[in-house]
LUMVOLO-218461 format. One record per atom (N, C-alpha, C, O, CB): residue number from 0; residue in one letter; atom name; x negated, y negated, z. Coordinates in pm, whole numbers, plus 50000, padded with zeros to 5 digits. Glycine has a CB too. Layout:
REM residues N
NUM, a, CA, X, Y, Z
...
END
This chain:
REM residues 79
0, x, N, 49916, 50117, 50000
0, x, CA, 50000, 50000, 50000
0, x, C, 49911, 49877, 50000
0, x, O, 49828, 49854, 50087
0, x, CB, 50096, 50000, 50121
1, x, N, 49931, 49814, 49916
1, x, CA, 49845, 49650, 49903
1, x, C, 49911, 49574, 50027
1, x, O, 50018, 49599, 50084
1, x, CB, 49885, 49540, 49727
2, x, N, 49802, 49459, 50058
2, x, CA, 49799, 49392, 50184
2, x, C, 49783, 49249, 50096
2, x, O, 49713, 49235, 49996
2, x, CB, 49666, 49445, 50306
3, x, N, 49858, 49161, 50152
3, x, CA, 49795, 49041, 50086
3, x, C, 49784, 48962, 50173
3, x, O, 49863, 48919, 50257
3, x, CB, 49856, 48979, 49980
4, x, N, 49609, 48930, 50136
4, x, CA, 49523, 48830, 50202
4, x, C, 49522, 48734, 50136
4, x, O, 49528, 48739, 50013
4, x, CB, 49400, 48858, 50228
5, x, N, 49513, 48619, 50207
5, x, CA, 49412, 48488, 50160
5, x, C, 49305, 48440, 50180
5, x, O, 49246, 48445, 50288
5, x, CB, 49440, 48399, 50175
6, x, N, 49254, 48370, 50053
6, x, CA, 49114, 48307, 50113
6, x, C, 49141, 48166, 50128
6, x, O, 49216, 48079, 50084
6, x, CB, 48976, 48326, 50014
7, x, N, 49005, 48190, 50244
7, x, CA, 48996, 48047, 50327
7, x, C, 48980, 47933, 50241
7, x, O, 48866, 47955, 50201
7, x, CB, 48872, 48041, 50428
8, x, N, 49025, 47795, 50169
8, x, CA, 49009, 47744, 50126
8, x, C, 48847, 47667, 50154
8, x, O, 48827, 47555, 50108
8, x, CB, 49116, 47714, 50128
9, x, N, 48754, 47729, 50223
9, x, CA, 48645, 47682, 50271
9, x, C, 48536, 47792, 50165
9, x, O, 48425, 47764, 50120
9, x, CB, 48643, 47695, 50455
10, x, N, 48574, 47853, 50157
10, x, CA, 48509, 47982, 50080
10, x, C, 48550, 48008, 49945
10, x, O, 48538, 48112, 49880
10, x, CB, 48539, 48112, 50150
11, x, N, 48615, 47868, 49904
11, x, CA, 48679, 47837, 49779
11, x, C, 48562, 47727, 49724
11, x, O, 48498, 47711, 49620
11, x, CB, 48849, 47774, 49800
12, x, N, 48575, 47650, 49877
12, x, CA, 48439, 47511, 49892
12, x, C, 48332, 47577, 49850
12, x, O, 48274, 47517, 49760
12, x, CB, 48392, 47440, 50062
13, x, N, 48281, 47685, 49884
13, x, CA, 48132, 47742, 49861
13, x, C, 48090, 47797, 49727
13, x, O, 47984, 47801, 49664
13, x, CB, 48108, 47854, 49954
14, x, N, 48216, 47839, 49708
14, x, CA, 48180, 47938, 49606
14, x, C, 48198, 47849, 49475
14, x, O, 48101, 47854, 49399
14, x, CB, 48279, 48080, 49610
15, x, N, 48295, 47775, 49439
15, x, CA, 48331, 47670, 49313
15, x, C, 48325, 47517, 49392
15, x, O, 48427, 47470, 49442
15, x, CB, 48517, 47705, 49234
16, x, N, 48224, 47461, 49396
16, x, CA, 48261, 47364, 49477
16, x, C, 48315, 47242, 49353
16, x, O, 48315, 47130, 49405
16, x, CB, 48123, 47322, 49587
17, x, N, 48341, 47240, 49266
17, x, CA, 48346, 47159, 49143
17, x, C, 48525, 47211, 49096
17, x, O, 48620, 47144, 49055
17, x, CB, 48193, 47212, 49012
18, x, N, 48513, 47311, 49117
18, x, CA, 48639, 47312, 49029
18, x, C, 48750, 47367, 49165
18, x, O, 48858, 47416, 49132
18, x, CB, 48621, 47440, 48866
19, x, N, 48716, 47356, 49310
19, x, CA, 48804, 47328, 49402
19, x, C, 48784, 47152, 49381
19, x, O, 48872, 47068, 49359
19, x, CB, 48767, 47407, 49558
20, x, N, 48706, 47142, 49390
20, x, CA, 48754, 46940, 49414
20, x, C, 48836, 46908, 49340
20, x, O, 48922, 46825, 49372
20, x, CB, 48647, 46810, 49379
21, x, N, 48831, 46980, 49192
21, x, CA, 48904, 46901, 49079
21, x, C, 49038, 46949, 49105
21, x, O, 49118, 46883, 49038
21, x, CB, 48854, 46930, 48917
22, x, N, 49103, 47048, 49185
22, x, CA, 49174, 47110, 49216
22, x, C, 49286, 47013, 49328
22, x, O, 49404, 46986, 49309
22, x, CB, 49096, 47224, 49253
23, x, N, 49199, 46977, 49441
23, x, CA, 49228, 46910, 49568
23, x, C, 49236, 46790, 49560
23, x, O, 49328, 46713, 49585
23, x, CB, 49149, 46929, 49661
24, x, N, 49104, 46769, 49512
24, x, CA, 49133, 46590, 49538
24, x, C, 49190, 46495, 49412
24, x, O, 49240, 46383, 49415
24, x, CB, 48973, 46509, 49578
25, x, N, 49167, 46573, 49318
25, x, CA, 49169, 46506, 49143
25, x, C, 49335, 46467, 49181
25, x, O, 49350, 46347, 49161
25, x, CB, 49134, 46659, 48959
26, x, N, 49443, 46520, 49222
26, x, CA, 49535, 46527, 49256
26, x, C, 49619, 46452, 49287
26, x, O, 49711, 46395, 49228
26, x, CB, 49525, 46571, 49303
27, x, N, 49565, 46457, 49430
27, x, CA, 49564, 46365, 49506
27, x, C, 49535, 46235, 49482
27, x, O, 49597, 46144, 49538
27, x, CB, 49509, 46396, 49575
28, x, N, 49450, 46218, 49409
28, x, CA, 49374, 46033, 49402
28, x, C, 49502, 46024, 49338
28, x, O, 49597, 45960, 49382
28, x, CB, 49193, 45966, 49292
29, x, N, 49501, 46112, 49199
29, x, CA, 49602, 46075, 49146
29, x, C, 49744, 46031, 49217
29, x, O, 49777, 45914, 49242
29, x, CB, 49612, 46164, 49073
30, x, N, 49802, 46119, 49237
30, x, CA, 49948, 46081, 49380
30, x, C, 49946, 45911, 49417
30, x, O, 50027, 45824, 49388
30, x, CB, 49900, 46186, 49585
31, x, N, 49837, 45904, 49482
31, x, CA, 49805, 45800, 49564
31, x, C, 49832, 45683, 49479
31, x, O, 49903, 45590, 49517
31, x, CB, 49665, 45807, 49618
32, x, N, 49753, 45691, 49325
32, x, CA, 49703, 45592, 49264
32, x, C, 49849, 45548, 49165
32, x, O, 49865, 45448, 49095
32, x, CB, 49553, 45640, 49187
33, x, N, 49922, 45638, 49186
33, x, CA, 50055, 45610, 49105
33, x, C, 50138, 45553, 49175
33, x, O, 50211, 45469, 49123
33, x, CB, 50124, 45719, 49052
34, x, N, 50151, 45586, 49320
34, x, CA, 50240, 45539, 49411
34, x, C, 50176, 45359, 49463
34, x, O, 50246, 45270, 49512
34, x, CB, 50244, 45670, 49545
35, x, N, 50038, 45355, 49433
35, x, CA, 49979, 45228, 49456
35, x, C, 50056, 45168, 49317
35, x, O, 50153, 45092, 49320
35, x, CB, 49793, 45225, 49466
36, x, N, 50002, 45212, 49215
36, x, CA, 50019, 45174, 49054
36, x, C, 50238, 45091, 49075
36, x, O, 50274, 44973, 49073
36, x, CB, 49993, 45406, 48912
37, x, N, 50298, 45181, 49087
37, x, CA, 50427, 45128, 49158
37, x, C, 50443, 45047, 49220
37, x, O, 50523, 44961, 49183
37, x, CB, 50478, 45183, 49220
38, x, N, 50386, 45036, 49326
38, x, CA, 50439, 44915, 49411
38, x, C, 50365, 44789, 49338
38, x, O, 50442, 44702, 49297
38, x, CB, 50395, 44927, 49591
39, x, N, 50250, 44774, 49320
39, x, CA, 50199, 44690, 49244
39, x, C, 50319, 44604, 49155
39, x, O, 50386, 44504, 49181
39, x, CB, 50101, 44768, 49166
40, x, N, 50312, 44675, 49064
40, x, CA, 50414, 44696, 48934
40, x, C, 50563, 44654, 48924
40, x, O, 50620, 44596, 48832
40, x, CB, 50424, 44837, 48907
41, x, N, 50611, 44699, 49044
41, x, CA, 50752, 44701, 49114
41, x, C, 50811, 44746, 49032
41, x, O, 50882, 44674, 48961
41, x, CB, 50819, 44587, 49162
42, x, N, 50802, 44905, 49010
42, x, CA, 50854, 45005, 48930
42, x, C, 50924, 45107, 49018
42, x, O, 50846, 45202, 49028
42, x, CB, 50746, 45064, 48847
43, x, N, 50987, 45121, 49057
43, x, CA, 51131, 45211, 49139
43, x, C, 51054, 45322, 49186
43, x, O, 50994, 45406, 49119
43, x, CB, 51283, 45278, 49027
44, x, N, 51067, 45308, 49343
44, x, CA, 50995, 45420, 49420
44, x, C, 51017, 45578, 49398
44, x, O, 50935, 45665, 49428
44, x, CB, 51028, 45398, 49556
45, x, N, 51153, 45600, 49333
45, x, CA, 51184, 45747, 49280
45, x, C, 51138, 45755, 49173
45, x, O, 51178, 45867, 49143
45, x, CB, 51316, 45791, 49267
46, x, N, 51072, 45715, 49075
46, x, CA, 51014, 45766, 48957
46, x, C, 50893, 45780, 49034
46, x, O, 50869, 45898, 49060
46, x, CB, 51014, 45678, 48818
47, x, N, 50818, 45706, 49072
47, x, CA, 50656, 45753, 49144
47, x, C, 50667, 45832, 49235
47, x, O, 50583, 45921, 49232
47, x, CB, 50567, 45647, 49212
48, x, N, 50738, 45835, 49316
48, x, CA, 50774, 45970, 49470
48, x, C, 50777, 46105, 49368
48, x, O, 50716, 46210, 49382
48, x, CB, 50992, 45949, 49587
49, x, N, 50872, 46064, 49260
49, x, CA, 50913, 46248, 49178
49, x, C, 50769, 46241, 49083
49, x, O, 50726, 46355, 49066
49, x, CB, 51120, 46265, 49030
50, x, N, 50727, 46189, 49051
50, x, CA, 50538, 46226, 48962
50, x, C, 50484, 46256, 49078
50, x, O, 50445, 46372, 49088
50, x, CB, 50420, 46075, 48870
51, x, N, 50465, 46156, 49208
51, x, CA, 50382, 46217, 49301
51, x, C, 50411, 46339, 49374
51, x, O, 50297, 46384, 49387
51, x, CB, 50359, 46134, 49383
52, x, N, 50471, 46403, 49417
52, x, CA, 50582, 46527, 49358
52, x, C, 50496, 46644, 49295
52, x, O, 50415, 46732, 49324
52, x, CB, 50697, 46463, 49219
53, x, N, 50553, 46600, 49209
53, x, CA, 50497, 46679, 49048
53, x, C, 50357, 46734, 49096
53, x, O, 50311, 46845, 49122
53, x, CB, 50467, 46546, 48884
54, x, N, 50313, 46609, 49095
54, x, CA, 50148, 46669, 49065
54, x, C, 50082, 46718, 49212
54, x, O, 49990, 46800, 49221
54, x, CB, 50031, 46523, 48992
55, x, N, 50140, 46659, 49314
55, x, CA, 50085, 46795, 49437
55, x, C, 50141, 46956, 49426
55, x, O, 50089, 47067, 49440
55, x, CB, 50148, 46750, 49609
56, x, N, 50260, 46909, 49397
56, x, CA, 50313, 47057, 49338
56, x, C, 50238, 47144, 49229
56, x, O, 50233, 47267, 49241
56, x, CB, 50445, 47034, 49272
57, x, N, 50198, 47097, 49155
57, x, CA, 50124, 47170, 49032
57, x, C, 49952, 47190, 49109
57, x, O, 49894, 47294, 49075
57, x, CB, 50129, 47044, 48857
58, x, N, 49885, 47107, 49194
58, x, CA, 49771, 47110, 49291
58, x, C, 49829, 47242, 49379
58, x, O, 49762, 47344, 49383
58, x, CB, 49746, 46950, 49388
59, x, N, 49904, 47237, 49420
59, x, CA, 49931, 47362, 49519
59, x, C, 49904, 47498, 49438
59, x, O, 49821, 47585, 49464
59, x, CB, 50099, 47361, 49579
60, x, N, 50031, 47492, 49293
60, x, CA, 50001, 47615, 49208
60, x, C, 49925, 47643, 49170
60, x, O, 49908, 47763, 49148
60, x, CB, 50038, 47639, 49129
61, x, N, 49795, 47518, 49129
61, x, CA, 49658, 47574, 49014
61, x, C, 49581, 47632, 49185
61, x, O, 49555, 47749, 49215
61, x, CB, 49527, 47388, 48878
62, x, N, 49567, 47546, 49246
62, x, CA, 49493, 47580, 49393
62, x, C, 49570, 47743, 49407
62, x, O, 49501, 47846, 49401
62, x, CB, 49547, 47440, 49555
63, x, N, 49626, 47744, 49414
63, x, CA, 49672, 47897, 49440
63, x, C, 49619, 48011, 49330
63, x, O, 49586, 48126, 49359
63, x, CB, 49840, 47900, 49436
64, x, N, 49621, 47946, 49181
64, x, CA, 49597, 48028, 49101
64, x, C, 49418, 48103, 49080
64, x, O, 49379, 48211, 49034
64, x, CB, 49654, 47952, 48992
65, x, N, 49326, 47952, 49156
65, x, CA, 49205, 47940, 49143
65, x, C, 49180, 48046, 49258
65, x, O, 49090, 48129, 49262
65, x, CB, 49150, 47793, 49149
66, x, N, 49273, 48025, 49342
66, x, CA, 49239, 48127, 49476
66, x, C, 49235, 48304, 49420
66, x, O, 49164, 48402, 49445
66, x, CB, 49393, 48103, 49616
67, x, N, 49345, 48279, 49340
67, x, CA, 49362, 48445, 49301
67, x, C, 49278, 48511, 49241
67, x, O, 49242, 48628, 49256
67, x, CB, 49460, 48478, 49222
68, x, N, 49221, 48371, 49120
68, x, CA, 49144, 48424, 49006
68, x, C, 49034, 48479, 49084
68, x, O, 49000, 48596, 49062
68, x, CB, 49100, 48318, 48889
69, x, N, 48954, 48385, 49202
69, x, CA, 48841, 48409, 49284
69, x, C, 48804, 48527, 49380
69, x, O, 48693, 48561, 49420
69, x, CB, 48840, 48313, 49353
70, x, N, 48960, 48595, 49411
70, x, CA, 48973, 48678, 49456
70, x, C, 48947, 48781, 49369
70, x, O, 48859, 48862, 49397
70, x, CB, 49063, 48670, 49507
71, x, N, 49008, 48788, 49271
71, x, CA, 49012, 48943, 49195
71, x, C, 48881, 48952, 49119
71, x, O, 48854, 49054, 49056
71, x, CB, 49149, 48968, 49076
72, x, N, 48770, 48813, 49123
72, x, CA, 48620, 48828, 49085
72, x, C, 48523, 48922, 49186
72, x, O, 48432, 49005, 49182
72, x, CB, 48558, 48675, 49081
73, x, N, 48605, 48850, 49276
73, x, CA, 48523, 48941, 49446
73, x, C, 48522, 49064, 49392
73, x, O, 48420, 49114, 49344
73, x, CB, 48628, 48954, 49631
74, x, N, 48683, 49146, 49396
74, x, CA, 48684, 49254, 49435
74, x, C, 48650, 49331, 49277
74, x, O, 48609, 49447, 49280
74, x, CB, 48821, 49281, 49521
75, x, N, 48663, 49283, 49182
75, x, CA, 48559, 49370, 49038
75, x, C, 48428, 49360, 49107
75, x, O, 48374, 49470, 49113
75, x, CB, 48545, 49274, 48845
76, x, N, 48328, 49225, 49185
76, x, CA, 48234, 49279, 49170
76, x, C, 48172, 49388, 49287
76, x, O, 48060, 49436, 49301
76, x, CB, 48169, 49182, 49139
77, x, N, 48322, 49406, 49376
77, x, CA, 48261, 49503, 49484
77, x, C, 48239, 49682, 49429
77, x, O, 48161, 49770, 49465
77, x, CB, 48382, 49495, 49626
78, x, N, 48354, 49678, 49322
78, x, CA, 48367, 49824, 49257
78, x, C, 48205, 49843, 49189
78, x, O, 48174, 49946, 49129
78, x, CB, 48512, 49831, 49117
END
């Protein structure tokens, strides 16, 4: 029966440290910089709240996906 683990997002840090950042923070600035970009602008807080939204949401999925891919590298190279 399979068990499902996760990895530590710290051991994500070590191992890809380039393509977790672009993962985490690329994201994020972004979020930030749209919801700044808005108020600036005075462009309606629900169009920037639902992009900023969006794109942590899609950071969560690729972050999740990068986790998996990293995982199933481990365990080919333990066989």
């Amino acid at each position: 029966m399979s068990t499902r683990q996760s990895v530590p997002i710290s051991e994500l840090f070590r191992a890809t440290p380039a393509t977790s950042c672009l993962l985490t923070i690329g994201p994020l600035v972004l979020a930030v910089g749209q919801l700044l970009n808005s108020y600036v602008n005075g462009v309606s807080p629900v169009v920037s709240l639902s992009f900023a939204l969006g794109v942590l949401g899609f950071a969560v999925v690729a972050l999740r996906h990068h986790a998996a891919e990293y995982r199933l590298r481990t365990l080919e190279a333990e066989i």
